[in-house]
C-alpha positions in Angstrom: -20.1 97.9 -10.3 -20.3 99.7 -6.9 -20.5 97.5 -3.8 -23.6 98.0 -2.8 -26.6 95.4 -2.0 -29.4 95.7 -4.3 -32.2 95.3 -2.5 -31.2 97.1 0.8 -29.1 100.1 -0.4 -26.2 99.0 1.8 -23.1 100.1 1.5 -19.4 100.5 3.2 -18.8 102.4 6.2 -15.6 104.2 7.0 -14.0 104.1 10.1 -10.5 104.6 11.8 -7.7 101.6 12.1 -6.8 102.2 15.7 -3.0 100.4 16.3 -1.5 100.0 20.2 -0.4 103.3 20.3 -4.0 104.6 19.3 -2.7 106.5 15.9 -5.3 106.7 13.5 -5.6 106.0 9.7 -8.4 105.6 7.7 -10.2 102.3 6.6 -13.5 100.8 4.9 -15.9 98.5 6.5 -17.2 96.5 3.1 -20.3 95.1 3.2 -20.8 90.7 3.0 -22.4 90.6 -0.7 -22.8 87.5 -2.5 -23.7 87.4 -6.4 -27.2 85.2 -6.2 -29.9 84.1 -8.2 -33.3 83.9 -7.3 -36.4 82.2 -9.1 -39.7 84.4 -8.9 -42.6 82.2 -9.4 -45.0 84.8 -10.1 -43.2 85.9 -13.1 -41.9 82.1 -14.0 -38.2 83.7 -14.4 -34.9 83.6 -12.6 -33.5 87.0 -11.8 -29.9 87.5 -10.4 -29.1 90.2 -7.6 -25.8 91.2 -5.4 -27.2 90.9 -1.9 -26.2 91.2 1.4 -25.9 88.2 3.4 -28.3 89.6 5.9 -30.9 90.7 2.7 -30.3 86.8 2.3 -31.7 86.0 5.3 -34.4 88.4 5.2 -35.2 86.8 1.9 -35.3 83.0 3.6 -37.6 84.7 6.2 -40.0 87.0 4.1 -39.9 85.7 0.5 -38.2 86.9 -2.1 -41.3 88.2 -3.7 -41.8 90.9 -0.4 -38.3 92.1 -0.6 -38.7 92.6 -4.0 -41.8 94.7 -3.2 -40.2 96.6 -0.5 -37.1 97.3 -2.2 -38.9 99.3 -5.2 -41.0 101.1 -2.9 -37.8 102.3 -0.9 -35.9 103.3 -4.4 -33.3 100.3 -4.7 -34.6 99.1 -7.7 -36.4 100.2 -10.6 
């Protein structure tokens, strides 16, 4: 499975590993995902996602209910 949060699309960055003497290689910026489940009350049934930690906290702000919502209108999920 591809690093990539479910309900946001996010995904790693690349980006340069600068050292003292400012040479250049190449590195990934990974994104904070945690394997989590979630219970949706509407549907009575427990669904488990790999979220970002700050789809987390969108999800402890909104409901999991409206991210679910927004996330299949954007294209993240089916």
């Amino acid at each position: 499975m591809s690093r990539v949060c479910e309900l946001t699309g996010k995904k790693a960055m690349v980006g340069n590993n600068v050292s003292h003497s400012l040479n250049r290689t190449k590195r990934k910026f990974n994104v904070n995902l945690i394997k989590k489940r979630f219970y949706i009350p509407e549907e009575d049934k427990w669904i488990t996602l790999k979220v970002s930690t700050s789809a987390l906290k969108s999800i402890n702000r909104l409901g999991i209910s409206a991210m679910l919502k927004d996330a299949k209108s954007k294209g993240f999920l089916k």
